[in-house]
Every structure is written in structure tokens, then in C-alpha cells.
N, C-alpha and C positions, 0 to 999 in steps of 0.2 A: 436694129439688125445691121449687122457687118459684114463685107466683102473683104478677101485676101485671095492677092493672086498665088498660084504654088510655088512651092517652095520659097514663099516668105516666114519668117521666123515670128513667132506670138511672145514667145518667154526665151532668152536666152539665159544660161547658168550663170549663176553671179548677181542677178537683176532677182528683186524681191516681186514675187506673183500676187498680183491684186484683183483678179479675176479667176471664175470657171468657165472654158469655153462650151457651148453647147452648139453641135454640130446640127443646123439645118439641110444644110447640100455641101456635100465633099466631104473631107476630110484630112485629117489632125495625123498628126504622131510623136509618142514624146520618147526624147532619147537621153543615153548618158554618151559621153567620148572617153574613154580611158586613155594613158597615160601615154600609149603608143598611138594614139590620132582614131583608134575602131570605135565607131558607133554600135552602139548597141541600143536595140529600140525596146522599151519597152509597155508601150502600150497603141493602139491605133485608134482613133474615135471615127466611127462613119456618122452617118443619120441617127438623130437623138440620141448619141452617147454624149456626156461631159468628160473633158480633159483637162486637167491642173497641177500644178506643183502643191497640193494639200498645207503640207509640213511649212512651206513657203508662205500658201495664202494666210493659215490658221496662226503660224508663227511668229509673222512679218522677218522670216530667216535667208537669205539669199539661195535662191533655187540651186538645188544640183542639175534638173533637166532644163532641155531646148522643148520647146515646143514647135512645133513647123506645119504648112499645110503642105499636103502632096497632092492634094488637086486644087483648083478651085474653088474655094470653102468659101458658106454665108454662115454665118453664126452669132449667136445670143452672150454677148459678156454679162457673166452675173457676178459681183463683187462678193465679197464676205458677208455685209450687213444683208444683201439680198437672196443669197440663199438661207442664210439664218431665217428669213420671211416665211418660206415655205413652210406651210402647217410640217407638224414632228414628225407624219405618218412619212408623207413624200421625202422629209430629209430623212430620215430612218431607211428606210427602201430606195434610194440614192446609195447614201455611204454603204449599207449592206449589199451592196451589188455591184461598190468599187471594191470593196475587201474582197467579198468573193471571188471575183475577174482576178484579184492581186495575188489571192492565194492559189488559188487554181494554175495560174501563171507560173507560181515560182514551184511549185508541188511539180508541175511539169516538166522546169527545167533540170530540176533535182534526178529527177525518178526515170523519166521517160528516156524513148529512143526518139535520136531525131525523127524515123517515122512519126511516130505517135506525135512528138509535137507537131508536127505538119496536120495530122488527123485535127488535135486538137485546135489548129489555126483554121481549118476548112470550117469546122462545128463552132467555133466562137465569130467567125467574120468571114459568112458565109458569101456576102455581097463583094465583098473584096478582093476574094477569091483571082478573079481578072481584070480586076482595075489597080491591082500595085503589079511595080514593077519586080523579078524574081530576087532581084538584088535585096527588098526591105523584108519581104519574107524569109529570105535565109537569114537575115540580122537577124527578125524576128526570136527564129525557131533556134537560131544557133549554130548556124553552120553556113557554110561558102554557098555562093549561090551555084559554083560548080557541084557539091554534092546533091541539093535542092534537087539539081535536074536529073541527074540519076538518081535521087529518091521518085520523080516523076514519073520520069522512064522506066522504070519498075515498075512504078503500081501500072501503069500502062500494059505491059505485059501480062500482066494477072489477071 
């Protein structure tokens, strides 16, 4: 088991991922930076979710994400050879539950209304909800964290 204080960095872009992190306490997030300095997050891991550069680990190819914790994180490094261990059934229902989360994700960013993304941030990381700050949730969903809050302040009204 391993400890990181927040906002330490696990994987930075460029550096080849040799591990999957599995979140005991706190929490992950993996992002990209585009070419004008903006972060864009795209995943969060709280309590028992894994986080990883996939394409990187399975590759040996230099990661495009950072990985970072925003709180306080204890968590399980499990390398390539170690989750290949896991019986077929557990890695099967693993990967088919990060494709899912992946696909569901980008269907969202495609399709949806900032609302609806926000809905669908409340329904996917329900814990989270008041333990990140507004700023990674607007990354999140796609939008400033000044619209976020009158997206707030409207459902508030209703």
C-alpha cells in the first residue's frame, strides 16, 4: 500500500506507465493539457476505482496523460504482469467497466447539454459531488467554472 500527498503527480505525459492505480482512500485524476496551457480532465478515480494510461501500460508507448492526486490518496500499484493474474472473469468486468465509463463519457461530451453533463457527473461520482473543488468539475463537464455555477444556481431555483 501507498501514500501521496495532493496534488502529487503519479504519471506525467512523456514518462512510459508501468502501473494501474487502485484507489483505497482519496483520490486520482487523469488529465490532458492542449496546446494553449487548458487542462482537460478526463477521468476521476475515488474509492475502488483504477486509474492508468492503458495504451501506455499495455504499449510500453509514452503516456499522453498526467495522473495526479487531488486529495490525499492510499493506493494499490498493480504493474502489467499483475493484473494479467487476475482470473479472466475479474479482468473482463475490469476493462468492460473502463470502456463503458470511457464510452458513456465521450457519448456525453458529443451529445449532451452542459446540464446533462453535470447530471451525468452527480450519477457517475456521486461521492465526489463535495469533495472537488468547482474548478475540476467544470474541466470535467466542459465548461468554466463560472457557467458550472449558474448551471448550479438554476437547478437551485427549480
Amino acid at each position: 500500500m501507498h501514500r501521496i500527498k495532493r496534488n502529487t503527480i503519479l504519471l506525467s505525459q512523456g514518462e512510459i506507465c508501468r502501473y494501474t492505480f487502485k484507489v483505497v482512500t482519496g483520490c486520482f485524476k487523469s488529465y490532458v493539457i492542449d496546446s494553449s496551457g487548458k487542462e482537460h480532465i478526463l477521468q476521476f478515480a475515488p474509492e475502488d476505482w483504477y486509474i492508468s494510461d492503458l495504451d501506455s501500460l499495455v504499449n510500453e508507448k509514452p503516456s499522453v496523460l498526467f495522473i495526479e492526486a487531488i486529495e490525499d490518496t492510499t493506493y494499490i500499484r498493480l504493474t502489467k504482469e499483475e493484473l494479467q493474474s487476475f482470473s479472466k472473469d475479474e479482468q473482463n468486468r475490469k476493462l468492460v467497466n473502463s470502456v463503458i465509463s470511457l464510452q458513456n463519457r465521450l457519448v456525453a461530451l458529443l451529445s449532451s447539454t452542459a446540464e446533462e453533463r453535470y447530471f451525468d457527473f452527480i450519477n457517475a461520482y456521486p461521492s465526489m459531488i463535495n469533495r472537488l473543488p468547482l474548478k475540476l468539475i467544470a474541466s470535467y463537464i466542459g465548461v468554466t467554472p463560472e457557467y458550472l455555477s449558474e448551471i448550479r444556481r438554476k437547478l437551485k431555483e427549480k
